[in-house]
C-alpha positions as CSV (number, residue, x, y, z in Angstrom):
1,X,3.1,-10.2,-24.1
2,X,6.3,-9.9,-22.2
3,X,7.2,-12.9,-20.1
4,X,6.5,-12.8,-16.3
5,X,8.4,-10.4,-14.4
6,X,11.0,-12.7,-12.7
7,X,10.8,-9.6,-9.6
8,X,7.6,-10.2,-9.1
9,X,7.8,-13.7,-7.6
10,X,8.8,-13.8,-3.7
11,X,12.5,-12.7,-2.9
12,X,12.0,-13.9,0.6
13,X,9.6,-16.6,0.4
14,X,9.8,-17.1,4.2
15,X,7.9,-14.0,4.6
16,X,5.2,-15.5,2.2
17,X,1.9,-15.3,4.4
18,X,0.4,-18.6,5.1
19,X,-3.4,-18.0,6.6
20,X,-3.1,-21.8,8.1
21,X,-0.6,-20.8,11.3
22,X,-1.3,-19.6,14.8
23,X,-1.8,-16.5,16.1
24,X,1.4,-16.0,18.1
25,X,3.3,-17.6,14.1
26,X,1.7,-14.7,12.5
27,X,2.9,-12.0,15.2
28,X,6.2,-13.9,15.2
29,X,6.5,-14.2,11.3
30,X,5.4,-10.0,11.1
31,X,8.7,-9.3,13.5
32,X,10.9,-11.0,11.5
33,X,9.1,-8.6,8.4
34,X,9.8,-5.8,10.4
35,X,13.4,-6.6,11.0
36,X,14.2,-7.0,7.0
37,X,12.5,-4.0,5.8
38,X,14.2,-1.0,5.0
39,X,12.9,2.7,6.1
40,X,15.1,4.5,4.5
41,X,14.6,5.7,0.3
42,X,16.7,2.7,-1.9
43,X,14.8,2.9,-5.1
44,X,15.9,4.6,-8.7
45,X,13.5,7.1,-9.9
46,X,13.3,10.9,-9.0
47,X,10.6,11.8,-6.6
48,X,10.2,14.8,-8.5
49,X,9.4,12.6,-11.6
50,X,6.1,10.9,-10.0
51,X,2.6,12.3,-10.8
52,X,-0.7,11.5,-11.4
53,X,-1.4,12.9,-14.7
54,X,-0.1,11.8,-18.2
55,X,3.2,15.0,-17.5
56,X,5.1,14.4,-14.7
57,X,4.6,17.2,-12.1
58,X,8.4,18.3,-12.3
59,X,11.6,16.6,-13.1
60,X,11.2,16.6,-17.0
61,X,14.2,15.0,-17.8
62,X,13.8,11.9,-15.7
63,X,11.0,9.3,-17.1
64,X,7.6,9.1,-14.7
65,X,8.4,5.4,-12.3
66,X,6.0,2.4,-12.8
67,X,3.7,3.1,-10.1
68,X,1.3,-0.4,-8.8
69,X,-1.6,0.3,-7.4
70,X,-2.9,-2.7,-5.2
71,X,-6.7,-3.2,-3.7
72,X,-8.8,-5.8,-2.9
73,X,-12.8,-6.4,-3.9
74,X,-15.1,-9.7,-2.1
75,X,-16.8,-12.1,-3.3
76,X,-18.3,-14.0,-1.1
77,X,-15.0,-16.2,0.7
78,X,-13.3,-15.3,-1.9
79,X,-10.5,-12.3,-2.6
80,X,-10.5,-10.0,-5.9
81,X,-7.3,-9.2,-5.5
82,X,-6.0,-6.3,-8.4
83,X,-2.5,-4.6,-9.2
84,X,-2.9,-1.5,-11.7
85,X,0.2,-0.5,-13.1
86,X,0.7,3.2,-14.4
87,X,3.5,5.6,-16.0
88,X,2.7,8.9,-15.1
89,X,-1.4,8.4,-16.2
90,X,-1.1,5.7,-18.5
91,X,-2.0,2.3,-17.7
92,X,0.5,0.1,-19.1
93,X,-0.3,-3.1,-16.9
94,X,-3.0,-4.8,-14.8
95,X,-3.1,-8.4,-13.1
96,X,-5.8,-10.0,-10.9
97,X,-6.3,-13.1,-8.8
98,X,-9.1,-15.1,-7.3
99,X,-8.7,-17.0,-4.1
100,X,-10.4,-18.4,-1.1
101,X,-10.0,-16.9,1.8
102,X,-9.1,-18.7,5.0
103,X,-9.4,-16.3,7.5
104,X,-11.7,-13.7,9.1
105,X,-10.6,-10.0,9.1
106,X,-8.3,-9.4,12.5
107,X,-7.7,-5.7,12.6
108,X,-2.9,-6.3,12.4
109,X,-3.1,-9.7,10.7
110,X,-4.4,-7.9,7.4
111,X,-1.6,-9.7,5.0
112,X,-2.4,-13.4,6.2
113,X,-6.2,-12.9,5.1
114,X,-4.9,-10.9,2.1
115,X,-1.3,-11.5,0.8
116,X,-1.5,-15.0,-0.6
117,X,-4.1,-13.6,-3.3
118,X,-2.3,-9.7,-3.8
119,X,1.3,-12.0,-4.3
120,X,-0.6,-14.4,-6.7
121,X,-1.9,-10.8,-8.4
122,X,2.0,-9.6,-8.9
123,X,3.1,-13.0,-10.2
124,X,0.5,-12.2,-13.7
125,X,2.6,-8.7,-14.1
126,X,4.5,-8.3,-17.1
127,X,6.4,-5.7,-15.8
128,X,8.6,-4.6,-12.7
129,X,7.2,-1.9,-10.9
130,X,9.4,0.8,-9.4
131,X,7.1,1.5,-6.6
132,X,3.5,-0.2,-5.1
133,X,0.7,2.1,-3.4
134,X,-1.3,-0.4,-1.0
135,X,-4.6,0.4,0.3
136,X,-3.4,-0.8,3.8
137,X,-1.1,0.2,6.4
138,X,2.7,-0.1,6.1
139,X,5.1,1.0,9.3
140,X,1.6,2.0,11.3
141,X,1.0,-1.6,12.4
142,X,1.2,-3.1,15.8
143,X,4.5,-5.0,15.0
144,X,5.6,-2.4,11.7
145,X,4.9,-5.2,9.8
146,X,1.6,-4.0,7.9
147,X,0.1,-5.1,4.3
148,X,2.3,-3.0,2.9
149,X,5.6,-3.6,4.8
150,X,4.5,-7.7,4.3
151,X,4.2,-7.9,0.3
152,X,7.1,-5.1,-0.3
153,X,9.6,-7.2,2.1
154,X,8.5,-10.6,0.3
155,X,9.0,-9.0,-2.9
156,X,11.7,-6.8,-2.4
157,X,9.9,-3.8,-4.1
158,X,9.5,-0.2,-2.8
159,X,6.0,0.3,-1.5
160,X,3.8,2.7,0.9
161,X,0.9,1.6,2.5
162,X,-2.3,4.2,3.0
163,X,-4.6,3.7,5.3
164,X,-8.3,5.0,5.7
165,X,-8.2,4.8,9.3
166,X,-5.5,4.8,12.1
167,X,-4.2,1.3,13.7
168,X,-2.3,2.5,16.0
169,X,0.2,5.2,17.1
170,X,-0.7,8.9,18.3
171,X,-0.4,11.6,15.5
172,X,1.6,14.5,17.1
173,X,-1.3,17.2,16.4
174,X,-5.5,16.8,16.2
175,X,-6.4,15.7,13.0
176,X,-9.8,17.1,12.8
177,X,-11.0,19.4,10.0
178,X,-7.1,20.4,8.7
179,X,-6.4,22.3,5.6
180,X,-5.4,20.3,1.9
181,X,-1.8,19.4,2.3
182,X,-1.3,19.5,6.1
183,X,0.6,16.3,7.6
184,X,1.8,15.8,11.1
185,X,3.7,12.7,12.6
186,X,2.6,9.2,13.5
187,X,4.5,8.3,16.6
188,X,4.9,4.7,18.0
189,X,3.6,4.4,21.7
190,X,2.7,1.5,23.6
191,X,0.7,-0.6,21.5
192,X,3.8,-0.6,18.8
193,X,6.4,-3.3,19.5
194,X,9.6,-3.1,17.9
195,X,10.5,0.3,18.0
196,X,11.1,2.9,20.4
197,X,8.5,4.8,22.0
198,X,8.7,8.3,20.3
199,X,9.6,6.9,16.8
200,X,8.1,8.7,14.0
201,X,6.3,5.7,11.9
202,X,4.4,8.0,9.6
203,X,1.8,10.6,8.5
204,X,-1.5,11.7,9.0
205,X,-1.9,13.8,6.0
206,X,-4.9,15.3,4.7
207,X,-5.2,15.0,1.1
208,X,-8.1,16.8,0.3
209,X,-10.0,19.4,2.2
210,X,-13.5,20.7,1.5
211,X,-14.2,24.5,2.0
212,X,-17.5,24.1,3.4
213,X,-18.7,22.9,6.4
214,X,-18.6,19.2,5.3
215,X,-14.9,18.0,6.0
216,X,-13.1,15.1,4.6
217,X,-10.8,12.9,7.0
218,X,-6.9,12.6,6.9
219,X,-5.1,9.3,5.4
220,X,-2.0,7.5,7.6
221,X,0.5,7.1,5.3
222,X,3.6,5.3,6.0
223,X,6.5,3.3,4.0
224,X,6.1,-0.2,3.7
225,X,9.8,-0.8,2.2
226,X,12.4,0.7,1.2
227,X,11.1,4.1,1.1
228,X,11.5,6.6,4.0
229,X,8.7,7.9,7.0
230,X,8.7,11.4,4.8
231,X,9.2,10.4,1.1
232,X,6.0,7.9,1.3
233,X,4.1,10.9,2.4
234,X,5.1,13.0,-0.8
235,X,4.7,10.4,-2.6
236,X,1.5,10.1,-1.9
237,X,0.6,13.8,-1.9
238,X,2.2,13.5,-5.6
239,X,-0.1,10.8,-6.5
240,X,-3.4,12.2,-4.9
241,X,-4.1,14.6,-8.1
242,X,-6.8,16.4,-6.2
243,X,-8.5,13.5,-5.2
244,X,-8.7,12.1,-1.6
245,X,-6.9,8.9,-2.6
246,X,-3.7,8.3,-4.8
247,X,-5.0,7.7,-8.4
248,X,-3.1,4.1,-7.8
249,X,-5.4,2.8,-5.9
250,X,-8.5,4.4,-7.2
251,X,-7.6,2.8,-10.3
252,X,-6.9,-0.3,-8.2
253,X,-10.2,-0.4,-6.6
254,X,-12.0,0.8,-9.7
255,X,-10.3,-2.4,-11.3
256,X,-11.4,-5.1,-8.6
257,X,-14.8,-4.1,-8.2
258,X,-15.2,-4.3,-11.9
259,X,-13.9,-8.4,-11.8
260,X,-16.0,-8.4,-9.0
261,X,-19.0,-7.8,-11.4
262,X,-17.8,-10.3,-13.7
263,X,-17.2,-13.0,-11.4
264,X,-21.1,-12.1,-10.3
265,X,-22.2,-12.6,-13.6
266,X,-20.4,-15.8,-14.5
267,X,-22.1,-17.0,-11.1
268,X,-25.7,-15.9,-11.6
């Protein structure tokens, strides 16, 4: 196997989360996240190019980006953190790591209970992915400093966080029961710090849509680094392949509860 990615280890190992500081150190530390990340697209691949399936989408002439997925699986204290890494629909790398975890789940402080064990996942890469998928928020965060904004500023790497639920901002329309492929903005307002009031900080975007009565919730997408409020979101609608989620973190998830398992078994 290829040697360690040398990427993959902390570019701004100030940011790395450390679960053993205050409250008002973590808030302080996610600030100081927010004011080196980037919100605009810097990366090197063609949107066009990304896709779930084994062909990119569009854009035949430009090879398919190395797309991480990132989730998490628990054991106990402990975090199954997993990074799945894909070309187009090929896997072609997947890392994992085991740690304790310090502390409880505070709905903003996601990446101190989580980013010690996801940045100890990326160090076991042999590759350098062009983009990372987080299940987790990114610019939608109290202080824009989400999971996904956290690890992507650390590592330096291009990355959209994708949330289940919505942390905070207003969307601009009612999200209930809207067609496959509507989005509308994510607007800070007065529980966001660090940005204006009014600022577009991402996407409600509904993925998937059934036609009968049953109805499937939206996603909050929104960059994390280096990747812009609407190219995150088509992004992710590139990834989704008909499924609510983007096949990066399906695969993710699909990949931590099965070392989840074996860690069961190795404890029974």
């Amino acid at each position: 196997p290829a040697a360690v990615a040398d990427s993959m280890r902390p570019v701004r190992p100030e940011f790395v989360p450390a679960p053993d500081t205050t409250r008002e150190e973590m808030e302080t530390l996610q600030s100081d996240v927010a004011a080196a990340a980037t919100w605009t697209d810097d990366f090197g691949f063609a949107v066009e190019s990304v896709g779930a399936a084994d062909r990119p989408l569009s854009a035949p002439d430009s090879d398919p980006p190395l797309v991480a997925g990132v989730d998490q699986a628990f054991l106990d204290d402990r975090a199954v953190s997993v990074v799945v890494v894909s070309r187009g629909g090929t896997v072609v790398d997947r890392a994992h790591a085991v740690t304790d975890l310090a502390i409880p789940y505070i709905p903003g402080l996601l990446a101190f209970r989580e980013g010690e064990p996801i940045l100890a996942a990326f160090a076991e890469l042999d590759c350098d992915p062009d983009l990372a998928v987080f299940d987790g928020s990114g610019r939608i965060h109290f202080r824009q400093a989400g999971l996904a904004t956290h690890v992507g500023v650390t590592l330096d790497v291009p990355s959209v966080g994708v949330a289940k639920g919505l942390l905070c901002g207003t969307p601009d329309e009612g999200v209930d029961g809207r067609e496959e492929g509507w989005r509308t903005p994510v607007r800070a307002d007065a529980d966001v710090t660090n940005a204006e009031r009014g600022t577009m900080i991402g996407h409600a975007f509904q993925s998937r849509q059934y036609d009968s009565t049953r109805k499937i919730n939206p996603l909050y997408v929104s960059p994390g680094h280096r990747v812009g409020v609407g190219t995150a979101t088509d992004l992710v609608a590139r990834l989704c392949d008909g499924y609510k989620l983007p096949e990066p973190t399906r695969r993710a998830d699909a990949s931590a509860d099965e070392v989840k398992r074996e860690y069961d078994g190795e404890t029974e």
